[in-house]
C-alpha positions in Angstrom: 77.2 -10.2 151.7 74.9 -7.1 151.9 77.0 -5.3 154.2 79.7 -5.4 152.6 77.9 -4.8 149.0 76.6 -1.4 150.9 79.9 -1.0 152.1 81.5 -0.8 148.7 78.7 1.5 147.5 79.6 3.9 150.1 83.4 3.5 149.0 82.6 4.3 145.6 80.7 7.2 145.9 82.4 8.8 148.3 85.8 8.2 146.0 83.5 9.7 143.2 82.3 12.7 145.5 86.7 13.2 146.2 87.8 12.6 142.7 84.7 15.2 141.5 86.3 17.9 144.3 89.5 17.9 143.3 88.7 18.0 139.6 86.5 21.2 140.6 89.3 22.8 142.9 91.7 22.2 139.8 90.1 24.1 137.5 88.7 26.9 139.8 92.6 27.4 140.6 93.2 27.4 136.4 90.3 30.1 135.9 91.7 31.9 138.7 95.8 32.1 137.3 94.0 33.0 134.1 91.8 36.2 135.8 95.1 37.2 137.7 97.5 36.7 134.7 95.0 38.9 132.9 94.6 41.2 135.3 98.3 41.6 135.6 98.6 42.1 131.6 96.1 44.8 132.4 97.9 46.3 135.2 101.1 46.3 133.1 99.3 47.6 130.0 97.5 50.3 131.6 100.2 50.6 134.7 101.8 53.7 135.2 103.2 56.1 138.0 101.0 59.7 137.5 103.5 61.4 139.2 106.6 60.3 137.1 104.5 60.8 134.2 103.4 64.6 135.1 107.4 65.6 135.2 108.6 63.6 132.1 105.4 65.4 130.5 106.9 68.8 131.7 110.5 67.9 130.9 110.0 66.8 127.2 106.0 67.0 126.3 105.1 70.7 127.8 107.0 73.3 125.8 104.5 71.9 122.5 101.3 70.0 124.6 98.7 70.7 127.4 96.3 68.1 128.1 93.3 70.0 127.7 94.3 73.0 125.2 95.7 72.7 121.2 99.0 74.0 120.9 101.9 73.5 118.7 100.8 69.8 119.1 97.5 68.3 119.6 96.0 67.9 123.2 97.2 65.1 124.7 93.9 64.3 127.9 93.0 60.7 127.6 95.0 60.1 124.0 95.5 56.9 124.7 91.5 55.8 124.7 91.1 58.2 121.9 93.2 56.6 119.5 91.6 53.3 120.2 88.5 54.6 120.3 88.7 56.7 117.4 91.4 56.0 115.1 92.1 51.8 116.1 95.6 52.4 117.8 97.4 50.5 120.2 99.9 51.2 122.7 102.5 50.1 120.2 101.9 52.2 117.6 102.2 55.4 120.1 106.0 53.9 121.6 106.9 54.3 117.7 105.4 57.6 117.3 106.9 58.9 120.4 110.1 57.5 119.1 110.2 58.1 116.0 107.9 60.0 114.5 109.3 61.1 111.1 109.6 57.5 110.8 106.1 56.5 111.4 105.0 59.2 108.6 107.4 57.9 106.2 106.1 54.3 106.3 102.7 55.9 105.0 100.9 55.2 108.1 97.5 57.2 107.8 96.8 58.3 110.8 100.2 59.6 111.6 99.9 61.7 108.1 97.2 62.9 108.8 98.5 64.6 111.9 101.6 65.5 110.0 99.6 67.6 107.7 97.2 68.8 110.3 100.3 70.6 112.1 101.7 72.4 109.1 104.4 69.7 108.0 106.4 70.0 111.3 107.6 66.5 112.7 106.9 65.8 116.3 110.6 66.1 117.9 111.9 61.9 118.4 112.4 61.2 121.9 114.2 57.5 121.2 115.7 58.5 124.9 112.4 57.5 126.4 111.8 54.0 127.5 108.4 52.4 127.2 108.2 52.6 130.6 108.7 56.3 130.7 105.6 56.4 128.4 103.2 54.7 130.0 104.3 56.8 132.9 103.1 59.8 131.0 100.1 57.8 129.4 99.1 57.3 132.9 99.4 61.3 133.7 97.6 62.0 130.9 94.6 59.9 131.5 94.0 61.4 134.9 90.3 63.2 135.3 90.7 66.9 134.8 90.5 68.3 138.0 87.6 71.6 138.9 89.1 74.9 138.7 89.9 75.9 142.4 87.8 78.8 143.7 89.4 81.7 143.0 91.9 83.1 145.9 90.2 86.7 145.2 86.7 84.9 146.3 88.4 83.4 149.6 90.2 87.0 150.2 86.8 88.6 149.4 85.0 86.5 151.2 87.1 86.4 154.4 87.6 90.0 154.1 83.1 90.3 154.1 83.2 88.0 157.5 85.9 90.3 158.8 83.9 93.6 158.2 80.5 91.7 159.4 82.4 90.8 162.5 84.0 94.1 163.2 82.7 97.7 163.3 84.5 99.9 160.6 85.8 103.3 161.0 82.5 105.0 159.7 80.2 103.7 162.5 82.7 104.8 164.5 83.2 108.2 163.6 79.0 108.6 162.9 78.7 107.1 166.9 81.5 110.1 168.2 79.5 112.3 166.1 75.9 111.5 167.2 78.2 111.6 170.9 79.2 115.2 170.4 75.6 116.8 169.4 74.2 115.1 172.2 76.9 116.0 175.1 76.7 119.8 173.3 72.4 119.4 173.6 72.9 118.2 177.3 75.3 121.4 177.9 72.9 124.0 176.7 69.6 122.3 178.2 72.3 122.8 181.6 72.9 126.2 180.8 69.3 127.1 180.2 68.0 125.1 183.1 70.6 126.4 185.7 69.4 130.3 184.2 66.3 129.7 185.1 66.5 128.4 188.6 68.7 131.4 188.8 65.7 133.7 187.7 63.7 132.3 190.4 65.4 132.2 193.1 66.3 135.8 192.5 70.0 135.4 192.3 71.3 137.8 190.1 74.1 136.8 187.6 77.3 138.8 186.9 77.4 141.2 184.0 79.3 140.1 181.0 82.7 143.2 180.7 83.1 143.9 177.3 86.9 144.2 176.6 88.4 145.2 172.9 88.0 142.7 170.1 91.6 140.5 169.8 91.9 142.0 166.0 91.9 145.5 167.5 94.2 144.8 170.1 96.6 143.3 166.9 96.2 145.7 164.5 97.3 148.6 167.2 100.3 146.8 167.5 103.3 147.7 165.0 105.4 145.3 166.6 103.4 142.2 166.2 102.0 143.2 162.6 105.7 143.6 161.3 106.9 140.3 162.7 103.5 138.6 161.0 104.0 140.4 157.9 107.5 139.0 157.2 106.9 135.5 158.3 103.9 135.2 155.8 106.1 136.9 153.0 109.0 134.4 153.8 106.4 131.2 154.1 104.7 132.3 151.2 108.2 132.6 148.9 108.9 129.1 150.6 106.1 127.5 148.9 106.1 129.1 145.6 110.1 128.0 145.3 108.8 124.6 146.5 105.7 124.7 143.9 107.8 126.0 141.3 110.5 123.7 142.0 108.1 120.8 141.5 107.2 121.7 137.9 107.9 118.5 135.6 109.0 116.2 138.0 106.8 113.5 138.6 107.8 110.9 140.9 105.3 108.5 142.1 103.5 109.3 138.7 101.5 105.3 138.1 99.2 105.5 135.1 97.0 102.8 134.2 98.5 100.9 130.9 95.4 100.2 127.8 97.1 96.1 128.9 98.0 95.7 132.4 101.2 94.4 132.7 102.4 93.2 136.2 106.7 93.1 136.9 106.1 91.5 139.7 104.8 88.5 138.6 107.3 89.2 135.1 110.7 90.5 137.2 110.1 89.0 140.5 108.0 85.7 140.7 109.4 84.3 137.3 112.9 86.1 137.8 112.9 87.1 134.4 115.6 89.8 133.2 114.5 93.3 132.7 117.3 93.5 129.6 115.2 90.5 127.7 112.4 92.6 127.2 114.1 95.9 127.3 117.2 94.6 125.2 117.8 97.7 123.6 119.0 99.1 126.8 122.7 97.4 126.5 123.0 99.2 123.3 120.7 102.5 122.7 120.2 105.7 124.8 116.7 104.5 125.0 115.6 101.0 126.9 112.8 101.1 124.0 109.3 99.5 124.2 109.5 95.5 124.2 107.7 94.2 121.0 104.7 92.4 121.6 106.8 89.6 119.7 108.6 89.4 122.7 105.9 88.6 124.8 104.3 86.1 122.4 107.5 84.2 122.7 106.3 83.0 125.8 102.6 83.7 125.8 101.9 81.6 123.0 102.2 78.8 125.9 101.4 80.6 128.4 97.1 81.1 128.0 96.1 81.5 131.6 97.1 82.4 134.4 98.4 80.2 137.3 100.2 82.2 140.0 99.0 83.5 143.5 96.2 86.3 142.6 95.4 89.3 145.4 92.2 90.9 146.5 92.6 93.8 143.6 93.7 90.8 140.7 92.1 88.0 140.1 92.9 84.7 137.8 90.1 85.8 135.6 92.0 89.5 135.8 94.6 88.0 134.4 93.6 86.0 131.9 91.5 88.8 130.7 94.5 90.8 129.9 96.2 87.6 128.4 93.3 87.7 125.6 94.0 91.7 124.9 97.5 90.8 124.0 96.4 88.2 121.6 94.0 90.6 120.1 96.6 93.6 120.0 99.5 90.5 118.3 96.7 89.0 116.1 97.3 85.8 117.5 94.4 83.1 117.0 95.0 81.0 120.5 92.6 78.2 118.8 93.9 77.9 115.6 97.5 78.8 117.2 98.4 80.9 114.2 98.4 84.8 113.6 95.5 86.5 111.9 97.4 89.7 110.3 94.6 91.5 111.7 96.9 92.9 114.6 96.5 96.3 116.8 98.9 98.5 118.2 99.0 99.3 121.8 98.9 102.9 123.4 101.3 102.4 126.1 101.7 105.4 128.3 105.4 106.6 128.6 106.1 106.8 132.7 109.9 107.9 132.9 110.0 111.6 130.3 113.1 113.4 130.7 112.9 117.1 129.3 114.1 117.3 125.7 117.0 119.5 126.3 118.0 116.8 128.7 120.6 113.7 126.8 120.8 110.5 129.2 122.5 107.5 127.7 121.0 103.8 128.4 123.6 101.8 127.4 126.8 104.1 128.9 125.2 103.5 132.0 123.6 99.5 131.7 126.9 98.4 129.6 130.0 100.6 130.4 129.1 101.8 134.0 127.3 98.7 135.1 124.2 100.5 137.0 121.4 98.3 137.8 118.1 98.9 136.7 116.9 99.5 140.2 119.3 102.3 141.4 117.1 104.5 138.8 113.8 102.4 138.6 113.7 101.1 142.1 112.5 97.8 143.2 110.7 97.2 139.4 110.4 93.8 140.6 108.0 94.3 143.1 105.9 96.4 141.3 102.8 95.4 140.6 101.6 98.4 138.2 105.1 100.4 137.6 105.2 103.8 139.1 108.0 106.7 138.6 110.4 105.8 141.7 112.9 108.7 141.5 113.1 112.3 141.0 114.5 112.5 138.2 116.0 115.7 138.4 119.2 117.6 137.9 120.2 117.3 141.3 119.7 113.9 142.2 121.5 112.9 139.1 124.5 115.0 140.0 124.6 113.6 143.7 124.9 110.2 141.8 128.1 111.2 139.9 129.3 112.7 142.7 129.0 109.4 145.2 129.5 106.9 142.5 133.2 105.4 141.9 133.6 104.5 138.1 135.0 100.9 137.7 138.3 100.3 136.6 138.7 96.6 136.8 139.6 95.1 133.2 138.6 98.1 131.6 141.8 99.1 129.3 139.9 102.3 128.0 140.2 104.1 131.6 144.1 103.0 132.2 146.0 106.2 131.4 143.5 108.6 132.1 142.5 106.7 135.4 146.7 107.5 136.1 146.3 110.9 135.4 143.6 112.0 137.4 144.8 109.4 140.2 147.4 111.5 140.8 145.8 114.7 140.3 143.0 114.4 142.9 145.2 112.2 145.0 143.1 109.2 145.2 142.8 105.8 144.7 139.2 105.6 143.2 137.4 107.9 140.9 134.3 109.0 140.6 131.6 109.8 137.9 132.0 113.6 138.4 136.1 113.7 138.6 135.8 111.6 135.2 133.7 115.2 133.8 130.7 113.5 135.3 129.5 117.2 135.9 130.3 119.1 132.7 127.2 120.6 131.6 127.7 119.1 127.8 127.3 116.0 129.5 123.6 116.2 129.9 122.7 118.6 127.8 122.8 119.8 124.4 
């Protein structure tokens, strides 16, 4: 009877100790759906692909936000924890206002006026074409941690360029070792000189006597001959030079002055591929290409603040951006308060390309009618990084253009008859510049 009372005991408890286990694994597996179910909610709240968000940010947020810099728009870095931090937002109330912004303001929603007014009365363009999704993709790019500033490439060129000299001997140490060479092999040849005399002296070996002959001037001057040949070569040499000095009086190729606001074409023509007519528009329609407006540039500076390009051992970033502030100052452009001041500046730009005044050259006869790129006169403007004077110029090298250049015919109804005409009266198929009266001197000049 008591063993199997002790029996039943044991039973019972170890029933108990089951039923208890499984009662405990139960609701450890419940608390740990409800930890993963939140932390999926989490995920999916706060989820978001960076890298899809940085180029739907470019595509539709860039042209009015940067994440770290007022703009048309606000700055958008961490906007999401700032408007619940700050202002008690959700993630909802940002798909509406991304949405449909006008709509949000005209609800009365106080936070969304408030912005409205802050921005001068200009509704935030809709984007209903974004998908929640697509947002929290950008969300996420926004709320990544501002990365440091890379070291500037000018303090890497610099730098490698210090190790290089350290390393290597430059062209001074050189030339001050040859030097230091030279006095000492020309001390060693005189101390051999003086040294051989005097062994000479005392060994009583007697050295030849110098012969004195006639001085080489005397000899020259005695000749009619040679002084007559001389005489004319330096008098033609001479006129050679003075024609060439002369010749050379207002022409100033390769003239590069330095501009009051460095601008590079380069990194304007070349690296951004923008067209030399957009800032020089008058071009298609003046004689002059005229000075671009600094309107013109704040079209696109206004954005563009800093500078983000490839800098060189003579420019850095800071260069750059430098240059970037005296154009704001010059436009009267507040880049805080993104608005002008009226207090603006003009700019002293030095002129590069001066024909003389008696001399008439046409912009747009040769951009619009004749179709010359800007590089047959200006050469490769692109590459430039400060603009220099790449041609001549002159009479002559614009006369071997007309001469060498065929005028264009195609779909141009203005040259059909005469382009008959003078066909047959030269005999060919293609005209040029100079058989049009490319080479009448009214042409050029008045």
């Amino acid at each position: 009877m008591k063993k199997s009372y002790q029996s039943l005991e044991v039973n019972l408890t170890n029933n108990m100790r089951k039923v208890i286990h499984r009662k405990l694994s139960v609701n450890i597996l419940r608390v740990s759906l409800v930890l993963l179910l939140a932390f999926t909610s989490a995920l999916s709240a706060q989820g978001g692909d960076p890298a899809k968000g940085k180029s739907l940010f470019n595509a539709n947020c860039a042209a009015c936000h940067q994440l770290d810099k007022k703009m048309t728009g606000p700055a958008l870095r961490n906007v999401e924890a700032r408007l619940a931090d700050d202002e008690g937002l959700d993630k909802e109330w940002i798909y509406n206002w991304i949405h449909n912004s006008a709509g949000v303001v005209k609800s009365g929603d106080a936070y969304g006026n408030k912005v409205y007014n802050e921005y001068g009365g200009a509704a935030m363009t809709a984007f209903p074409q974004l998908s929640n999704e697509d947002i929290d993709n950008i969300l996420a790019y926004t709320a990544e941690v501002k990365a440091e500033a890379p070291a500037s490439a000018v303090a890497a060129t610099a730098a490698s360029g210090g190790a290089a000299t350290t390393g290597g001997v430059s062209n001074e140490i050189i030339l001050a070792a040859l030097a230091i060479l030279f006095m000492l092999l020309a001390a060693g040849l005189f101390l051999v000189n003086k040294t051989l005399r005097r062994f000479a002296t005392a060994q009583n070996i007697e050295l030849p006597e110098e012969t004195t002959r006639k001085p080489l001037w005397k000899s020259f001057v005695q000749n009619q001959f040679l002084m007559l040949v001389v005489s004319i070569f330096f008098l033609l040499t001479s006129a050679y030079f003075v024609y060439g000095y002369l010749m050379q009086i207002g022409v100033d190729q390769g003239y590069q002055p330095v501009q009051p606001i460095h601008f590079s074409h380069k990194i304007h023509a070349g690296d951004n591929g923008i067209d030399c007519k957009y800032c020089h528009s008058s071009a298609r329609t003046s004689k002059t290409s005229g000075i671009p407006s600094l309107n013109v540039c704040m079209n696109c500076h206004k954005s563009v603040y800093e500078y983000n390009g490839e800098t060189t051992l003579e420019h850095s970033k800071e260069f750059y951006d430098g240059e970037i502030k005296k154009l704001y100052k010059a436009a009267g452009w507040d880049d805080a308060e993104q608005k002008y001041t009226g207090n603006s500046q003009p700019v002293k730009w030095v002129r590069i390309h001066n024909l003389p005044d008696f001399v008439y050259f046409n912009h747009s006869q040769h951009v619009t009618v004749a179709g010359v790129e800007c590089q047959t006169c200006h050469g490769p403007i692109e590459e430039m990084e400060v603009v220099y004077q790449h041609a001549p110029l002159t009479m002559g090298w614009c006369i071997e253009c007309h001469r060498t250049t065929d005028v264009n015919m195609k779909d141009n109804a203005y040259y059909t008859k005469i382009h008959e005409q003078l066909s047959k009266k030269y005999g060919v198929d293609k005209l040029t510049a100079a058989q049009m009266g490319g080479l009448e001197c009214g042409k050029c000049h008045y």
